[in-house]
N, C-alpha and C positions, 0 to 999 in steps of 0.2 A: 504494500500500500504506500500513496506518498508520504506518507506523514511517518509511516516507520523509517523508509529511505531519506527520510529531512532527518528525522533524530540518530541516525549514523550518519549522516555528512557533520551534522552538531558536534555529536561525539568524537568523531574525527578532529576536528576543528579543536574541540575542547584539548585532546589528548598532546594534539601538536602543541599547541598555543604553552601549556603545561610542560612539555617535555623540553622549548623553547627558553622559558623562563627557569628552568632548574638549572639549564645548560651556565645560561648566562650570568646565576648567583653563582656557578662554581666559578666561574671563569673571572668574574669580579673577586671575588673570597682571597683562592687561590693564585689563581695566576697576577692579578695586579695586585693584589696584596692588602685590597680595602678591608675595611673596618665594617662591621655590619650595619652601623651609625652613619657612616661614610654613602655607605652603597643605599643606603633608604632614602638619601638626597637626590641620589641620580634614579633609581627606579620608582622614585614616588609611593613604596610601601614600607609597613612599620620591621622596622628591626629583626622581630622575633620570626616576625612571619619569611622572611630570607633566611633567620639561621636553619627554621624549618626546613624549607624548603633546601638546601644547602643539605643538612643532613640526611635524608628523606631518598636525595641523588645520589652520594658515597656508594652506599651499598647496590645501585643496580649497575652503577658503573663500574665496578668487581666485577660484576658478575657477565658482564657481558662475553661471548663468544668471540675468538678473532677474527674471523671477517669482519661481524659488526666492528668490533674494535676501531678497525682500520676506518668502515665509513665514517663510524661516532667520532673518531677521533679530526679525518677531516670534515663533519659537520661542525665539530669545537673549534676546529682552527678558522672557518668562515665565522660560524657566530663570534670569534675575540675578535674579527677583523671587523665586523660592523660594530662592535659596540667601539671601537678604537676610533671608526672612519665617524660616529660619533663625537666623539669627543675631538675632533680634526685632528688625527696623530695620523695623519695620511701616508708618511711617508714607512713609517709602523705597520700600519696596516697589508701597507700593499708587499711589505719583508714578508709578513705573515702567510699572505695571498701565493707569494710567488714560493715562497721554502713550501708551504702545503702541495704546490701543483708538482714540483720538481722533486719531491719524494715518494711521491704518491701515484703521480699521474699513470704507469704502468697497471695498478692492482686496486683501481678503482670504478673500472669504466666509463665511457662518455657522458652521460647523464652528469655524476656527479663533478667531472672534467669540464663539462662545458658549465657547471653552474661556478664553480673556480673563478673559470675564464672572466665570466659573466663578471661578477664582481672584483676581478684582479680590471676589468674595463669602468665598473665604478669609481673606484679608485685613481686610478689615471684621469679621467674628467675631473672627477672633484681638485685634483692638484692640479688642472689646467694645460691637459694634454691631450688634448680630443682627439687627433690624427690619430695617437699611441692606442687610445680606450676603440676608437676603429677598428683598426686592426686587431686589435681583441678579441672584439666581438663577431667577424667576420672570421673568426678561427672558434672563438665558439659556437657560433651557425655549423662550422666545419664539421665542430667533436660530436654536437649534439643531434644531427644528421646521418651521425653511425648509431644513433641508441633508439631502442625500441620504440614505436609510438608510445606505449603509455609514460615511457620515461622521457619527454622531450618535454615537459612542460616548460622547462625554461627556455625553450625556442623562442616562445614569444614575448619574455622579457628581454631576450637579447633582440630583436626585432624593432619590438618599442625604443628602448636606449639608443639603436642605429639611430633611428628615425629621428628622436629629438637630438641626437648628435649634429647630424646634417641640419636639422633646423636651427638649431644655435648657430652652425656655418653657413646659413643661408642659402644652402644647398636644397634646394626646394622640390630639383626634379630626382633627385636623388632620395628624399625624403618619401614622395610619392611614391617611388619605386617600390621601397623599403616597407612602407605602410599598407601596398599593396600586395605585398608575402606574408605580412603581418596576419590580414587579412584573410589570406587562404589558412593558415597555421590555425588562425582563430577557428577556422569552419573544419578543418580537420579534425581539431580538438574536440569542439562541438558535435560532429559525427561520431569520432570513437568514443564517449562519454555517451552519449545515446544509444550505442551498440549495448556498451559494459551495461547501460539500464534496462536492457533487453533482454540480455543474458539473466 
């Protein structure tokens, strides 16, 4: 029924949203070394409720499997990159970005390669490199072109980013172009998602 298929898209939503923020109190905690006083400034929640949270993570992060490992581990090293490209420690971020792809990029497959990419081309734009963040993204259109359809969802935030790229450069017919693959991506998306709701 729809309304059962709405409350697992929810839950879905809910679980990420959840496993997102746990990522990112450890990665505060630990890795930069805040105070949980500190970290209730920047996340806008009470103390306790991070050290929760913080503790709560420990233990499944043992326990996970090595495969997962390797993905958890480069999903940790994107989330330290955005909570950095936050705080404009750009040139931080994108060390971060780039040692993740160049360790990794072999035993992790395109999907997660091109979603790297993706934000190793954020990073480059926000420090005012838009040719560099191009070419980026045009190699991750490349990686993310070898990965399954249902694992291409970042095809289309690499698509969009082009597109406002060339529009920042005034590159309009090239914008078009770009917004016009956009496009088909979006309606492929929308097709295999109507399949999997058929299924």
């Amino acid at each position: 029924c729809p309304k059962c298929k709405e409350k697992v898209v929810l839950d879905e939503r809910a679980r990420h949203l959840a496993a997102e923020n746990a990522r990112a109190a450890v990665l505060l905690r630990f890795h930069e070394g805040m105070t949980y006083e500190y970290m209730s400034k920047i996340c806008a929640e009470k103390p306790a409720t991070l050290q929760a949270r913080v503790t709560r993570a420990l233990p499944l992060l043992r326990r996970l499997p090595l495969d997962l490992c390797v993905r958890e581990r480069v999903e940790t090293e994107r989330a330290r990159a955005h909570l950095l490209l936050r705080l404009r420690k750009l040139d931080e971020a994108q060390s971060v970005l780039d040692d993740a792809l160049e360790r990794h990029a072999a035993t992790i497959g395109p999907a997660l390669q091109g979603s790297l990419l993706v934000d190793i081309a954020a990073a480059l734009e926000q420090s005012g490199q838009p040719e560099a963040a191009r070419a980026q993204l045009g190699e991750a259109l490349r990686v993310l072109g070898q990965a399954p359809a249902e694992d291409r969802t970042r095809a289309l935030d690499a698509l969009l980013a082009l597109a406002r790229s060339h529009l920042k450069a005034r590159d309009l017919a090239k914008a078009r172009e770009v917004l016009a693959m956009a496009h088909e991506e979006g309606e492929r998306r929308n097709t295999a998602t109507a399949r999997i709701d058929v299924l």
